[in-house]
PyMOL Python script that loads the backbone (N, CA, C, O; Angstrom):
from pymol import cmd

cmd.read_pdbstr("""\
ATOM      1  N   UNK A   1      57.778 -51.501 -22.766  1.00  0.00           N
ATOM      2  CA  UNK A   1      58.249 -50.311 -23.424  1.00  0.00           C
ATOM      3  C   UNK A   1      57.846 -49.112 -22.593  1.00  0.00           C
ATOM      4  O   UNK A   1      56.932 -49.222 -21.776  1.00  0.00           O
ATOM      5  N   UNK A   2      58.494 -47.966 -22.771  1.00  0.00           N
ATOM      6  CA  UNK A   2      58.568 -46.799 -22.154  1.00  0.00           C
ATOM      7  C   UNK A   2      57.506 -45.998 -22.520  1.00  0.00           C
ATOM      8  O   UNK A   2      57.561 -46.255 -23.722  1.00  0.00           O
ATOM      9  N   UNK A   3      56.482 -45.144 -22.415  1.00  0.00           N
ATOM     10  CA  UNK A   3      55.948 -44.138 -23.116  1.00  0.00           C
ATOM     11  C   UNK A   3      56.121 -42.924 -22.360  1.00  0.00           C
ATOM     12  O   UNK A   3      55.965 -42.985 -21.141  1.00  0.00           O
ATOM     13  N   UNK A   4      56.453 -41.711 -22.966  1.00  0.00           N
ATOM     14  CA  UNK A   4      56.542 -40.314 -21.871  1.00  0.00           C
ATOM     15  C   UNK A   4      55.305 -39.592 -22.857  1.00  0.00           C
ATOM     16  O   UNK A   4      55.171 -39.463 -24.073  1.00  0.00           O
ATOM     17  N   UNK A   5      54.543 -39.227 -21.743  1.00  0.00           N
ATOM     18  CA  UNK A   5      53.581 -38.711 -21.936  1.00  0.00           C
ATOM     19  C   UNK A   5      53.716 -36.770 -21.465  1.00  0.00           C
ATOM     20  O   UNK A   5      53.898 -36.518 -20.273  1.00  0.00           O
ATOM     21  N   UNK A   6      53.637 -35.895 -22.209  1.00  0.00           N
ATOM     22  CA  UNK A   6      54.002 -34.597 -21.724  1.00  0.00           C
ATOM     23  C   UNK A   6      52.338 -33.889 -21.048  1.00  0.00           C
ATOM     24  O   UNK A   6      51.246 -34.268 -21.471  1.00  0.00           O
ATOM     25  N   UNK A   7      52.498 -32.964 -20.094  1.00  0.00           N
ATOM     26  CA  UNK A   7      51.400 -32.446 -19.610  1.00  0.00           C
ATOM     27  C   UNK A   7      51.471 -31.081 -20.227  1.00  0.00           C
ATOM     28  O   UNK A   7      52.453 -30.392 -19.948  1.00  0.00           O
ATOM     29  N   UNK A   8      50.142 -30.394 -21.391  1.00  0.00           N
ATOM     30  CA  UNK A   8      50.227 -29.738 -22.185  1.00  0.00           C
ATOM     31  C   UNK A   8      50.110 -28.203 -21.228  1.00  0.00           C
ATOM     32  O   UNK A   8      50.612 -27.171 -21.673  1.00  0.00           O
ATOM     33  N   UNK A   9      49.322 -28.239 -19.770  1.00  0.00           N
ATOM     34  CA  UNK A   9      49.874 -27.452 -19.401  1.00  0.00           C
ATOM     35  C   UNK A   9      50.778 -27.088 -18.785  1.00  0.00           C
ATOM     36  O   UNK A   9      50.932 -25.872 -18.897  1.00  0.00           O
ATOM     37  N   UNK A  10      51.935 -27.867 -17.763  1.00  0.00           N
ATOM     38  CA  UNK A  10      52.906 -27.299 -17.823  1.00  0.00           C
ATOM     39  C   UNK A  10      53.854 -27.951 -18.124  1.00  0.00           C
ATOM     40  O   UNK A  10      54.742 -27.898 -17.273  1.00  0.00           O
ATOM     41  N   UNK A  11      54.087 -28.605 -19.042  1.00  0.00           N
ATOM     42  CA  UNK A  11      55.120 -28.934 -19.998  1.00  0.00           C
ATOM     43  C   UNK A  11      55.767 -30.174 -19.541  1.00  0.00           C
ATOM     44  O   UNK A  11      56.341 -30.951 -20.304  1.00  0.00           O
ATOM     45  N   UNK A  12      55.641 -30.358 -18.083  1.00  0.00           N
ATOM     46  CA  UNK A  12      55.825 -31.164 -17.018  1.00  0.00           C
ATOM     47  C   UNK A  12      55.918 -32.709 -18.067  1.00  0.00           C
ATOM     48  O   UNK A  12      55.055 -32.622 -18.940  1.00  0.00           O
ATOM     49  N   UNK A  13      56.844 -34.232 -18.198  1.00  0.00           N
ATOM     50  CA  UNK A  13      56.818 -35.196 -18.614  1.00  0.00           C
ATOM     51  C   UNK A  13      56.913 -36.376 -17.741  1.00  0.00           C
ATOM     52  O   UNK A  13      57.905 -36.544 -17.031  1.00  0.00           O
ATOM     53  N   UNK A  14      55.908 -37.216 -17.762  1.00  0.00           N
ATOM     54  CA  UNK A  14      55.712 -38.148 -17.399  1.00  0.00           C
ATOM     55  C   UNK A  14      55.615 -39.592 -17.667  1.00  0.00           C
ATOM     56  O   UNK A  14      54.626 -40.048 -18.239  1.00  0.00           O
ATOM     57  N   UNK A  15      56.928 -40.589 -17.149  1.00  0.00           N
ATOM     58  CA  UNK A  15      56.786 -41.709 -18.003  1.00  0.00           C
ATOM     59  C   UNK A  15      56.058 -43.564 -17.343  1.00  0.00           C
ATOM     60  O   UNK A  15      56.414 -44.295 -16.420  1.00  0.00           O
ATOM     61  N   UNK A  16      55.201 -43.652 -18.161  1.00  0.00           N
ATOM     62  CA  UNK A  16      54.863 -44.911 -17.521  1.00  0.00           C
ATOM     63  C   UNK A  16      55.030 -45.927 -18.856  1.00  0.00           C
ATOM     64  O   UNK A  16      54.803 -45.718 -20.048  1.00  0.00           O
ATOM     65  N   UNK A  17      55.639 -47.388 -17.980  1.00  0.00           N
ATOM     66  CA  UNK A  17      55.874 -48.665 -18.551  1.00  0.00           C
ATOM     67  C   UNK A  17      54.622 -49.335 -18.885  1.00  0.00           C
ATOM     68  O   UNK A  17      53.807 -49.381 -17.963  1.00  0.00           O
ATOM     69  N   UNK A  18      54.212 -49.978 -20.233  1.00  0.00           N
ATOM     70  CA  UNK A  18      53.505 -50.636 -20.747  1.00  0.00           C
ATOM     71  C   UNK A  18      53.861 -51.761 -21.545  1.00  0.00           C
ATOM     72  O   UNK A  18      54.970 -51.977 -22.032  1.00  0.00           O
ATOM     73  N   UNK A  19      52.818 -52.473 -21.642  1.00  0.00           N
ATOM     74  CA  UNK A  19      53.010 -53.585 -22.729  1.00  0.00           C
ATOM     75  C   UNK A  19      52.234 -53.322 -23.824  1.00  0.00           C
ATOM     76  O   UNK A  19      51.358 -52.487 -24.051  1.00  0.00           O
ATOM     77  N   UNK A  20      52.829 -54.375 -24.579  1.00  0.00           N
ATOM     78  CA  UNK A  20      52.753 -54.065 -26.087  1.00  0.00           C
ATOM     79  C   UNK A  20      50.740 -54.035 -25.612  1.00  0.00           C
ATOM     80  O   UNK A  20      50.078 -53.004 -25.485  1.00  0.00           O
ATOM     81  N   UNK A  21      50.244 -55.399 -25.455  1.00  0.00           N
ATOM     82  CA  UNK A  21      48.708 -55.137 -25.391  1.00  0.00           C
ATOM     83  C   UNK A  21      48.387 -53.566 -24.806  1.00  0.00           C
ATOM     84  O   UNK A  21      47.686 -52.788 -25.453  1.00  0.00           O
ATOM     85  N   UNK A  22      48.842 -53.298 -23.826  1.00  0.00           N
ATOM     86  CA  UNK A  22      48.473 -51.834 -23.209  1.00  0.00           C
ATOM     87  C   UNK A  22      48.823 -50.851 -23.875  1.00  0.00           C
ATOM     88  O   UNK A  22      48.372 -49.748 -23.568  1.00  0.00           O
ATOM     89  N   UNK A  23      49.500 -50.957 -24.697  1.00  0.00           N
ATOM     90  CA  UNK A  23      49.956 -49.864 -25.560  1.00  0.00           C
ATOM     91  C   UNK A  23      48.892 -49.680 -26.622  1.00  0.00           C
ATOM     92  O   UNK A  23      48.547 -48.528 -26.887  1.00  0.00           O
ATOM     93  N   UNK A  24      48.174 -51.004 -27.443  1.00  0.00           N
ATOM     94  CA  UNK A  24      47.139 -51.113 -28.095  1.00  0.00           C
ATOM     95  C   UNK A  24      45.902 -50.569 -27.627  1.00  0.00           C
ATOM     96  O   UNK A  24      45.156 -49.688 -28.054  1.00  0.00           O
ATOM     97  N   UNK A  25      45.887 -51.164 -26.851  1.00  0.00           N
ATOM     98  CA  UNK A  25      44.526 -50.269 -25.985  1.00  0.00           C
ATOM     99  C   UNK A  25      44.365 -48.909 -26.043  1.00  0.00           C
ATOM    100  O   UNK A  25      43.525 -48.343 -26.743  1.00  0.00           O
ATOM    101  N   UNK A  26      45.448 -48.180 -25.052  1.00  0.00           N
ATOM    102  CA  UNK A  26      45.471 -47.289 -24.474  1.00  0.00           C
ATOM    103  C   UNK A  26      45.799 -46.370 -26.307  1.00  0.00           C
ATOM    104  O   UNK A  26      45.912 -45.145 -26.288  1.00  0.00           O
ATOM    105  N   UNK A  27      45.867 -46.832 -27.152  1.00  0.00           N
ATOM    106  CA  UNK A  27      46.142 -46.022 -29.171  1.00  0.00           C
ATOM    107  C   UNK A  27      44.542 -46.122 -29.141  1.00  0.00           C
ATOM    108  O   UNK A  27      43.817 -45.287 -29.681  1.00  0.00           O
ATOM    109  N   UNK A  28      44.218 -46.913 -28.649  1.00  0.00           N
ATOM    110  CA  UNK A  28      42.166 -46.901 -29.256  1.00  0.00           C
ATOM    111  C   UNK A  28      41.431 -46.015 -28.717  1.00  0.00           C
ATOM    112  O   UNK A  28      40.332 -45.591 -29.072  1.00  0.00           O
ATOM    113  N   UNK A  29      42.333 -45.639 -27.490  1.00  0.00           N
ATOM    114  CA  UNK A  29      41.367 -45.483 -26.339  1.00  0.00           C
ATOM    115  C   UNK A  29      41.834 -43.529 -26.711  1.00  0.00           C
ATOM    116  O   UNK A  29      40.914 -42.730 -26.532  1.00  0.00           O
ATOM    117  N   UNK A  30      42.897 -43.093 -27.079  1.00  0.00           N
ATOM    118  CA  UNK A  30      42.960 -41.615 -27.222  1.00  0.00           C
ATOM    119  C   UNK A  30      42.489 -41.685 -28.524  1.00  0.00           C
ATOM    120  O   UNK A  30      41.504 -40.947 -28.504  1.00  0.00           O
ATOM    121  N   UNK A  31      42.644 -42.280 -30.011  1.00  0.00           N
ATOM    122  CA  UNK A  31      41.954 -42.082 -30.865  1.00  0.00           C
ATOM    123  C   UNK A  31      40.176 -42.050 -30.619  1.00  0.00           C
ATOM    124  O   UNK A  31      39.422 -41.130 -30.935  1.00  0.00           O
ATOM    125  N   UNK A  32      39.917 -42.974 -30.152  1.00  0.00           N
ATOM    126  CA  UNK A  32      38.186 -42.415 -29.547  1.00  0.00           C
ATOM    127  C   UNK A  32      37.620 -41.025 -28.788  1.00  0.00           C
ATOM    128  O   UNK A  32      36.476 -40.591 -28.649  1.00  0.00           O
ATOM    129  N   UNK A  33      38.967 -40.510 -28.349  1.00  0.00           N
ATOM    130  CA  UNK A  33      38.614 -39.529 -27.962  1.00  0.00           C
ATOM    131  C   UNK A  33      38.969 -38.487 -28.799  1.00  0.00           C
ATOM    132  O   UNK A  33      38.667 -37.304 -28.645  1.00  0.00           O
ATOM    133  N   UNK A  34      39.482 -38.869 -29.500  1.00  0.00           N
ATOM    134  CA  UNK A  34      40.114 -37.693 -30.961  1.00  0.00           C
ATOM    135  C   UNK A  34      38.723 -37.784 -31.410  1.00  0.00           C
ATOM    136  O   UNK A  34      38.140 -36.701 -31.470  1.00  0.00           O
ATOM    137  N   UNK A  35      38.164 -38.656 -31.684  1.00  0.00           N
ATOM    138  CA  UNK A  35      37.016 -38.256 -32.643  1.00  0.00           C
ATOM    139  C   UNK A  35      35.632 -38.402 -32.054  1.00  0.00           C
ATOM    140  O   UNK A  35      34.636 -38.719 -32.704  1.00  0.00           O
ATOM    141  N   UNK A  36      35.668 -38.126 -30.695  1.00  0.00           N
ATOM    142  CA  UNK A  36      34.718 -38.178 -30.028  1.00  0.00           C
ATOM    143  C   UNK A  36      34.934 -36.177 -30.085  1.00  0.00           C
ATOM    144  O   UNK A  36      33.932 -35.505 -30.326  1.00  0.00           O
ATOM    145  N   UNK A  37      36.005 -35.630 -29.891  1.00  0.00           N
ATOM    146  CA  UNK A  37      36.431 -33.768 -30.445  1.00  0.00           C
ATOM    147  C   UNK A  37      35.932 -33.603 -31.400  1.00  0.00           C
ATOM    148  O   UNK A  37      35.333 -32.538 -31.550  1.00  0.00           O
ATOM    149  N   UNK A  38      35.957 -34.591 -32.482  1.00  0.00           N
ATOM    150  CA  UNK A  38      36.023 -34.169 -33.514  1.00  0.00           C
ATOM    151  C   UNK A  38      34.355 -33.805 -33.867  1.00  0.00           C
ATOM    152  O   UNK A  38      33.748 -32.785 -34.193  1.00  0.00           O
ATOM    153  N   UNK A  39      34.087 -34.855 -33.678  1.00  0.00           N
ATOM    154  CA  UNK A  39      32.528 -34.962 -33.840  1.00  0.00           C
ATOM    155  C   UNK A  39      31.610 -34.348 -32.985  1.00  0.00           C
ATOM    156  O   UNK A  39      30.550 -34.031 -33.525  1.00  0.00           O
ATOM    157  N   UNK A  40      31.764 -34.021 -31.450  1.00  0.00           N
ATOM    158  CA  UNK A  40      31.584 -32.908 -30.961  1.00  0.00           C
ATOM    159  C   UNK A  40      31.285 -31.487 -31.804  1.00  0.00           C
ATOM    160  O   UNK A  40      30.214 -30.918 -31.595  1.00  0.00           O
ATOM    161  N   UNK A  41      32.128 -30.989 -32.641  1.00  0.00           N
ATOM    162  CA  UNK A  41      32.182 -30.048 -33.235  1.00  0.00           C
ATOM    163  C   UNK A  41      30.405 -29.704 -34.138  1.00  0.00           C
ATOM    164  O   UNK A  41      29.425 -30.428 -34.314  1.00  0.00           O
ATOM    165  N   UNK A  42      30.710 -28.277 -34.508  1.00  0.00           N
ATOM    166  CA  UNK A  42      29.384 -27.551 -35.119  1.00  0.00           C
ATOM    167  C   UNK A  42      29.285 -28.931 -36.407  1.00  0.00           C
ATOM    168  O   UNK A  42      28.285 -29.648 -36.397  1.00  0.00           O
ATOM    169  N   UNK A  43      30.046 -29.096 -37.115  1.00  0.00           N
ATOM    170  CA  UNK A  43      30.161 -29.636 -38.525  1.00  0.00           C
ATOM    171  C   UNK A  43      30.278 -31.507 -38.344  1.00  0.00           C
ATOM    172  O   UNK A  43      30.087 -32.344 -39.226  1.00  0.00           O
ATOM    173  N   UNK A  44      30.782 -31.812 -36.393  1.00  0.00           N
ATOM    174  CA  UNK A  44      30.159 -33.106 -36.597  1.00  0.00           C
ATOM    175  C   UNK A  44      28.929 -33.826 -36.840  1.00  0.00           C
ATOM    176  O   UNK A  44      27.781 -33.508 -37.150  1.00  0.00           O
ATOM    177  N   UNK A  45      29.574 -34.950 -36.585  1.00  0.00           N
ATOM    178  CA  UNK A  45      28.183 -36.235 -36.936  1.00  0.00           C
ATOM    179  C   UNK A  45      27.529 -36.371 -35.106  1.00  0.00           C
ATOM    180  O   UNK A  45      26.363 -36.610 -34.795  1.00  0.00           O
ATOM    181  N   UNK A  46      28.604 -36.153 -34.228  1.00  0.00           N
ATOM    182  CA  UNK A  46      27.631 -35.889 -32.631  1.00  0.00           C
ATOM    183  C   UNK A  46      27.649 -37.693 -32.175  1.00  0.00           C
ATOM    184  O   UNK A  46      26.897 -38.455 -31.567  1.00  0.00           O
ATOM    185  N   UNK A  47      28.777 -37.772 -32.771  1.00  0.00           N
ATOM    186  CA  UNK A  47      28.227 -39.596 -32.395  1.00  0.00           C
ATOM    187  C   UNK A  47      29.711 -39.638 -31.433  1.00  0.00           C
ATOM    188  O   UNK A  47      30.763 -39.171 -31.870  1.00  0.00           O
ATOM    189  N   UNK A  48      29.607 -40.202 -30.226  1.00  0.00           N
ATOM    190  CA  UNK A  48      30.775 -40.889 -29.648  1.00  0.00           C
ATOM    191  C   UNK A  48      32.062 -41.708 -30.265  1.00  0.00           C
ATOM    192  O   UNK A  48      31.947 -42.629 -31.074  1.00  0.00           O
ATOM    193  N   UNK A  49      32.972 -41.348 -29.884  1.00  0.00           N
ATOM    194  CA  UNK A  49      34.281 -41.726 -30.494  1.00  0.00           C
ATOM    195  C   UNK A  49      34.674 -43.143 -30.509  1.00  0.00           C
ATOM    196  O   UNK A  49      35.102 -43.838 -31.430  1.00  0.00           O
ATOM    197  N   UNK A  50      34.275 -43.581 -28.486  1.00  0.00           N
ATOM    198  CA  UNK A  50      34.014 -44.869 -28.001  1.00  0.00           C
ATOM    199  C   UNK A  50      33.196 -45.587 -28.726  1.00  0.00           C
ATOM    200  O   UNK A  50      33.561 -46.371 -29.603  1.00  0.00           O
ATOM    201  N   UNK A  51      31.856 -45.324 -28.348  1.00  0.00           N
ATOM    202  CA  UNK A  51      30.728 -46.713 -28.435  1.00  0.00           C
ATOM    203  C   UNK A  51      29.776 -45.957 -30.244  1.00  0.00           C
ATOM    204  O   UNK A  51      28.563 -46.084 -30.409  1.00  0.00           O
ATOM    205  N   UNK A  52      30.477 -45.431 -31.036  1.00  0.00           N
ATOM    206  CA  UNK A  52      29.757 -45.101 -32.494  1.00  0.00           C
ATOM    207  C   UNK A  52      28.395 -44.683 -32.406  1.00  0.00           C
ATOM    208  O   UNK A  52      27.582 -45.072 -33.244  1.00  0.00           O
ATOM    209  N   UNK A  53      28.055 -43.885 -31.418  1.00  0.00           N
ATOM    210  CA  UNK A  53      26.870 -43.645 -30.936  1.00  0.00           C
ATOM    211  C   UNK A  53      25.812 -44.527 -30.624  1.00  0.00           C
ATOM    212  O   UNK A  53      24.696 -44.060 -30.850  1.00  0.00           O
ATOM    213  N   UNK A  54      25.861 -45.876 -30.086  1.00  0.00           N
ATOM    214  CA  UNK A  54      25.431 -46.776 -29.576  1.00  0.00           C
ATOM    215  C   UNK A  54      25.096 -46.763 -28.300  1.00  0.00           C
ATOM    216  O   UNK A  54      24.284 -47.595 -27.896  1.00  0.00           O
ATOM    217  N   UNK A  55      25.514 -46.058 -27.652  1.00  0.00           N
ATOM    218  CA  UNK A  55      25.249 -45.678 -26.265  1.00  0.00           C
ATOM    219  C   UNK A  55      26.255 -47.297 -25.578  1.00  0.00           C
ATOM    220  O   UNK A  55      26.585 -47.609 -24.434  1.00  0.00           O
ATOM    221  N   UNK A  56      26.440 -47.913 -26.796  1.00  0.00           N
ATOM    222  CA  UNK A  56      27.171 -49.456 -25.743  1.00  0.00           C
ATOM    223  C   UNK A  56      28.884 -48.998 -25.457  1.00  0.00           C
ATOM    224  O   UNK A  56      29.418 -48.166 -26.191  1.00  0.00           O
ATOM    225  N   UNK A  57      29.436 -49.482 -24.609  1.00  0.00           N
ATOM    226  CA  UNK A  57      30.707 -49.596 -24.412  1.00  0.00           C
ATOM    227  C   UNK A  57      31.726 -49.812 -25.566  1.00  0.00           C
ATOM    228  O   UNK A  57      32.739 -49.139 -25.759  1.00  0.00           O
ATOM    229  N   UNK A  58      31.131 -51.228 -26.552  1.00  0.00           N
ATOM    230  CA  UNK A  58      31.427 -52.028 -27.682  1.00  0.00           C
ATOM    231  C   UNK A  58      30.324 -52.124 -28.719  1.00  0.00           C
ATOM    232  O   UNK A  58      29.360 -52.890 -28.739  1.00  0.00           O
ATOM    233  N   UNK A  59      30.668 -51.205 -29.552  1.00  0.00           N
ATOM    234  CA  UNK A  59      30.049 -51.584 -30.740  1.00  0.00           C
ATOM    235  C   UNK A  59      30.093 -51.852 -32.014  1.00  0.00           C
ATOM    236  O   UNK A  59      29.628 -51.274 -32.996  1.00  0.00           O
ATOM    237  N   UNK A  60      30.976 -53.212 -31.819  1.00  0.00           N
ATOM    238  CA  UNK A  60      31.332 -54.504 -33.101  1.00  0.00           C
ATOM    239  C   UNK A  60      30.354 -55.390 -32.727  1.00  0.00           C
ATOM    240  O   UNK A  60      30.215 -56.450 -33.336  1.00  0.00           O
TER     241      UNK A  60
END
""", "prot")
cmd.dss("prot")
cmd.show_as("cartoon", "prot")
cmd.util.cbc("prot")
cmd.orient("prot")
């Protein structure tokens, strides 16, 4: 499958081919960083988005 990815500063779009597994990944892998922002923040918890503040890579 296709994904176009846009560049927020100059608007510029870019498309790269993935698979369904890479597509999974790569949904975990920007949501971890959504809430790795999030939690960053004055009112977060300060814990990594990735590793749940484990300092591990994986932490299941």
């Amino acid at each position: 499958m296709a994904v176009t990815v846009t560049d927020p500063a100059t608007g510029e779009q870019h498309q790269a081919l993935v698979q369904p597994g890479q597509l999974g990944w790569l949904t975990t892998l920007v949501m971890g960083e959504m809430a790795t922002c999030r939690n960053g923040h004055a009112d977060g918890n300060g814990q990594c988005g990735h590793c749940a503040g484990t300092g591990r890579a994986h932490h299941g």
